[in-house]
C-alpha positions in Angstrom: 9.7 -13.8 20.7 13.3 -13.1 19.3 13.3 -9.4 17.6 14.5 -11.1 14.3 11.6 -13.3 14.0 9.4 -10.2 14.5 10.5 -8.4 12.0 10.5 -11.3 9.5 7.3 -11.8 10.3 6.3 -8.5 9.6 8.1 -7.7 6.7 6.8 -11.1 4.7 2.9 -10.0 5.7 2.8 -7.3 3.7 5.7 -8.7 0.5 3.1 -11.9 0.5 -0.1 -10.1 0.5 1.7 -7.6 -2.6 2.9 -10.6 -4.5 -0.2 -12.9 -3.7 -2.7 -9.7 -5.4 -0.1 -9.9 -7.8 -0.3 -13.4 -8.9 -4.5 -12.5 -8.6 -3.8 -9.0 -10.8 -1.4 -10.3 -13.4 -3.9 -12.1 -16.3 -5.9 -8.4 -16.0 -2.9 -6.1 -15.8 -3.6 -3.9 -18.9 -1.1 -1.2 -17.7 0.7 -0.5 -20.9 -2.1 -0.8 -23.0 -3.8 2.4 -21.4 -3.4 5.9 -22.3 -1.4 7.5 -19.6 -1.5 10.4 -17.5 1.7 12.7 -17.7 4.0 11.7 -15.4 3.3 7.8 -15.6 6.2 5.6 -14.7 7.1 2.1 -16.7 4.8 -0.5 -15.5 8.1 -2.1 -14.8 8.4 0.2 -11.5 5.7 -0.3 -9.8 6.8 -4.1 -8.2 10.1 -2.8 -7.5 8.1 0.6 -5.5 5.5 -1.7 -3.6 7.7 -4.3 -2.6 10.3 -1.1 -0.8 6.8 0.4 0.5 5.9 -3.8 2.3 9.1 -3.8 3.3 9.1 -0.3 5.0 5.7 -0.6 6.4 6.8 -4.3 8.2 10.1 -2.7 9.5 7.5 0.1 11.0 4.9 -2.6 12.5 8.0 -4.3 13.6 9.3 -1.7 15.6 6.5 -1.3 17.1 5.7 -5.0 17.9 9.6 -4.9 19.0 9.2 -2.5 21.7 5.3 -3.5 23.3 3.8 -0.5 21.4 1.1 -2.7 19.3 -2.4 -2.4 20.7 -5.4 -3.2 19.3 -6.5 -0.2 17.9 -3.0 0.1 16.1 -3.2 -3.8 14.8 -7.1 -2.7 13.5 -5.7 0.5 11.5 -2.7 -1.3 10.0 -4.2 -4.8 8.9 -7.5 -2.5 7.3 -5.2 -0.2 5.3 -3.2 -3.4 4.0 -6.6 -4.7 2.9 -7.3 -1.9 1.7 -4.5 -1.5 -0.4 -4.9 -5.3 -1.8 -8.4 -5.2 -2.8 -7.2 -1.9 -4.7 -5.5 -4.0 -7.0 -8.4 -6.1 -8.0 -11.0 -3.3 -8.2 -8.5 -1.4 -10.7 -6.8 -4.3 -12.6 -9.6 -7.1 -12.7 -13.1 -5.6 -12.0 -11.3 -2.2 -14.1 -13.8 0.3 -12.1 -11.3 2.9 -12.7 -13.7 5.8 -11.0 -14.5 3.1 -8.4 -11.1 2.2 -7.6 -9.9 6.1 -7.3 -12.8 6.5 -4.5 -11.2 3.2 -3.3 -7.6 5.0 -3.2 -9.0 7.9 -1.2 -10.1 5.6 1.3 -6.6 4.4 1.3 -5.2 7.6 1.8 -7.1 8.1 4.5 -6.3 4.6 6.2 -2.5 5.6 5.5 -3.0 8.7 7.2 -4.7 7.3 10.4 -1.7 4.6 10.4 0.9 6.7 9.9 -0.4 9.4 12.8 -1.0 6.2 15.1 2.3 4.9 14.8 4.6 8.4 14.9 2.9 8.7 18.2 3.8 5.4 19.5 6.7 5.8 17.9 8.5 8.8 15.5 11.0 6.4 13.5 7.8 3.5 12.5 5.4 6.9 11.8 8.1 8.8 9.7 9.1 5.4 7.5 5.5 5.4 5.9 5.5 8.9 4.4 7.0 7.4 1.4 4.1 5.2 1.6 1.5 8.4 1.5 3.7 9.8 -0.9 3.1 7.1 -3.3 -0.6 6.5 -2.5 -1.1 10.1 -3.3 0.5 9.8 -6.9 -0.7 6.8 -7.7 -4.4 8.5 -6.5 -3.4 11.0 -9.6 -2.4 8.4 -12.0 -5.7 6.4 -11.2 -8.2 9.6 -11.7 -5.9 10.1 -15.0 -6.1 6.7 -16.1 -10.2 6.7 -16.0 -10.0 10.3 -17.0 -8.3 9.4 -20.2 -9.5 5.8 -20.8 -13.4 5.9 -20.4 
């Protein structure tokens, strides 16, 4: 298959999935309505942050795919953590289990971590692009313990 079409491909997975949870998230978004933890960004930059954070984990699945270095155990560990990361979403903004959905992000973390560790050793550049990724995973992680902290 034609490099470009990879990496369409893999970039539009993950932008679809983020806008699809979205569309699912955005009657139950009660983001500015919460108290807020110190250091809480405008709800306004959180789409603008996921949809860089998609984008940079298809470019790293697409390098992979690019050069034969998908397998199945890499394909299991990325497709779980972007499951993962949608039902998030929904367990924080609709369902609003706040302490459920920071255990949730743990397990995110975690996923992010094995993915990120799978793909630097199949390949440095697709590994090192997600630690933006865990960077934001672990603040959000803050903001979510906050958020219940503060809102119970």
């Amino acid at each position: 298959m034609n490099k470009i079409i990879i990496y369409i491909k893999s970039i539009l997975l993950p932008v679809l999935i983020g806008a699809l949870v979205g569309l699912i998230t955005s009657g139950s978004m009660d983001y500015n309505m919460l108290q807020k933890p110190p250091f809480a960004p405008p709800g306004t930059v959180f789409p603008i942050v996921w949809t860089i954070l998609y984008v940079l984990m298809g470019i790293s699945y697409g390098i992979l795919k690019t050069n034969n270095q998908t397998d199945e155990e890499t394909d299991w560990i990325y497709y779980i953590q972007l499951v993962i990361n949608a039902l998030w979403s929904i367990i924080f903004f609709t369902f609003k289990w706040r302490l459920f959905a920071f255990v949730w992000i743990i397990l995110l973390a975690v996923a992010v971590i094995s993915m990120i560790r799978k793909f630097y050793n199949k390949n440095s550049i697709a590994g090192l692009l997600q630690i933006p990724y865990i960077l934001w995973v672990a603040f959000a992680a803050y903001l979510n313990l906050g958020f219940y902290i503060l809102n119970r």
